[in-house]
C-alpha positions in Angstrom: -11.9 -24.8 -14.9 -8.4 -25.3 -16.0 -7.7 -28.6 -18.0 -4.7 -29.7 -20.1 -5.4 -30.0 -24.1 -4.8 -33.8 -24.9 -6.4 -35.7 -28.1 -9.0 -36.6 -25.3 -9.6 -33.3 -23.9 -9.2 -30.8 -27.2 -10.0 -27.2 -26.5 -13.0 -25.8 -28.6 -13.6 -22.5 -30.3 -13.9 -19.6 -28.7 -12.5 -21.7 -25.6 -9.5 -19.4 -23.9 -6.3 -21.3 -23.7 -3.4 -20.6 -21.9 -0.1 -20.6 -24.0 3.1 -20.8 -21.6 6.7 -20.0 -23.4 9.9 -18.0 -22.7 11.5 -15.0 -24.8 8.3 -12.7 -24.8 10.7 -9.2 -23.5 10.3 -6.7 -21.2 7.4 -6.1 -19.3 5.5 -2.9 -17.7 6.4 -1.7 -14.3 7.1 -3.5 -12.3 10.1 -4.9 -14.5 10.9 -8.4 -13.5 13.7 -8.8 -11.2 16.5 -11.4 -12.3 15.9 -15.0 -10.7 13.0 -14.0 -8.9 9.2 -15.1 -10.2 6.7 -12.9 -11.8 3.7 -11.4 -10.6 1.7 -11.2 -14.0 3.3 -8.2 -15.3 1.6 -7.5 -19.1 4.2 -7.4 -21.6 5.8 -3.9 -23.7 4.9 -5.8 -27.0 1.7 -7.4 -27.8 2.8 -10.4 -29.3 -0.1 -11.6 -32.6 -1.2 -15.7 -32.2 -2.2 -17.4 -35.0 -3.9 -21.1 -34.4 -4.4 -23.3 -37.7 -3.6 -20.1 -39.8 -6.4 -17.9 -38.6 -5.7 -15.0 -36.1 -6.2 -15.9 -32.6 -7.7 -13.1 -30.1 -4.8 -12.4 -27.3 -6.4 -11.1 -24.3 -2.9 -11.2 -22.0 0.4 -11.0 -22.4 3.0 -11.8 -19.7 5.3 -12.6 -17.2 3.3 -16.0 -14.8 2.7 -14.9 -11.7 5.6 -16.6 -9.4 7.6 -18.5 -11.7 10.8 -17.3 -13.0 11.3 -16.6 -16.5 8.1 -18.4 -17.5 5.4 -15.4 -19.8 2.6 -17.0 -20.5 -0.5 -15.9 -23.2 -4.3 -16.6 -23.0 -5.5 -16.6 -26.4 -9.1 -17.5 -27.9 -9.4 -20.1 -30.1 -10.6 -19.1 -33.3 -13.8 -21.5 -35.2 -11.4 -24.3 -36.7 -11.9 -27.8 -38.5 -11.6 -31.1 -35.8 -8.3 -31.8 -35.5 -4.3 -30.8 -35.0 -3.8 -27.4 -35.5 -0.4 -25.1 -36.1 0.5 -22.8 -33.5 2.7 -19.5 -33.8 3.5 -17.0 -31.7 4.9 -13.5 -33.2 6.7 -11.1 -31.5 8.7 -8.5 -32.7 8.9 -9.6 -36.1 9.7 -13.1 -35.0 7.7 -16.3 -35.2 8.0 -18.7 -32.8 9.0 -22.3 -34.1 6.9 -24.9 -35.9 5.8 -27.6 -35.1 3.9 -26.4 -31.9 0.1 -27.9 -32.6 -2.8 -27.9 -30.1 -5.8 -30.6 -30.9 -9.3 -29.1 -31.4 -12.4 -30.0 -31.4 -16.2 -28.1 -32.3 
């Protein structure tokens, strides 16, 4: 069942979600080609998600099958409080930016 988080359709603890963003790196073999889409290549790095400050579980890391320059990560969510919840990805050493909140709900 894939369903967009919204205030009326939050995603719940231990619920995977499904994190798309750009600038994750390389990936294994096969590398991505310029301008043409992935195939769900894992990334090199690993990148660490945290969701309202506590450490999110990433079970995959990488480039979305058949888009082009589109990684994506599915993440677990982590046993939070009801409500809007901080984001950030970190990847090499660099987080991604704030502001980036997903609504949850128990």
């Amino acid at each position: 069942n894939v369903t967009l988080i919204t205030a009326n359709t939050p995603a719940r603890p231990g619920e995977t979600v499904v994190i798309y963003c750009t600038g994750l790196g390389q990936t294994q073999d096969p590398k991505l080609e310029t301008g043409k889409g992935g195939s769900g290549q894992r990334t090199l790095e690993i990148p660490t998600v945290t969701i309202g400050g506590q450490s999110a579980r990433v079970d995959f890391s990488g480039a979305t099958a058949n888009f082009v320059g589109l990684y994506q990560i599915n993440a677990v969510v982590p046993t939070l409080a009801v409500g809007d919840h901080a984001v950030i990805i970190t990847i090499g050493g660099k987080p991604s930016r704030a502001g980036v909140t997903v609504r949850v709900q128990p």
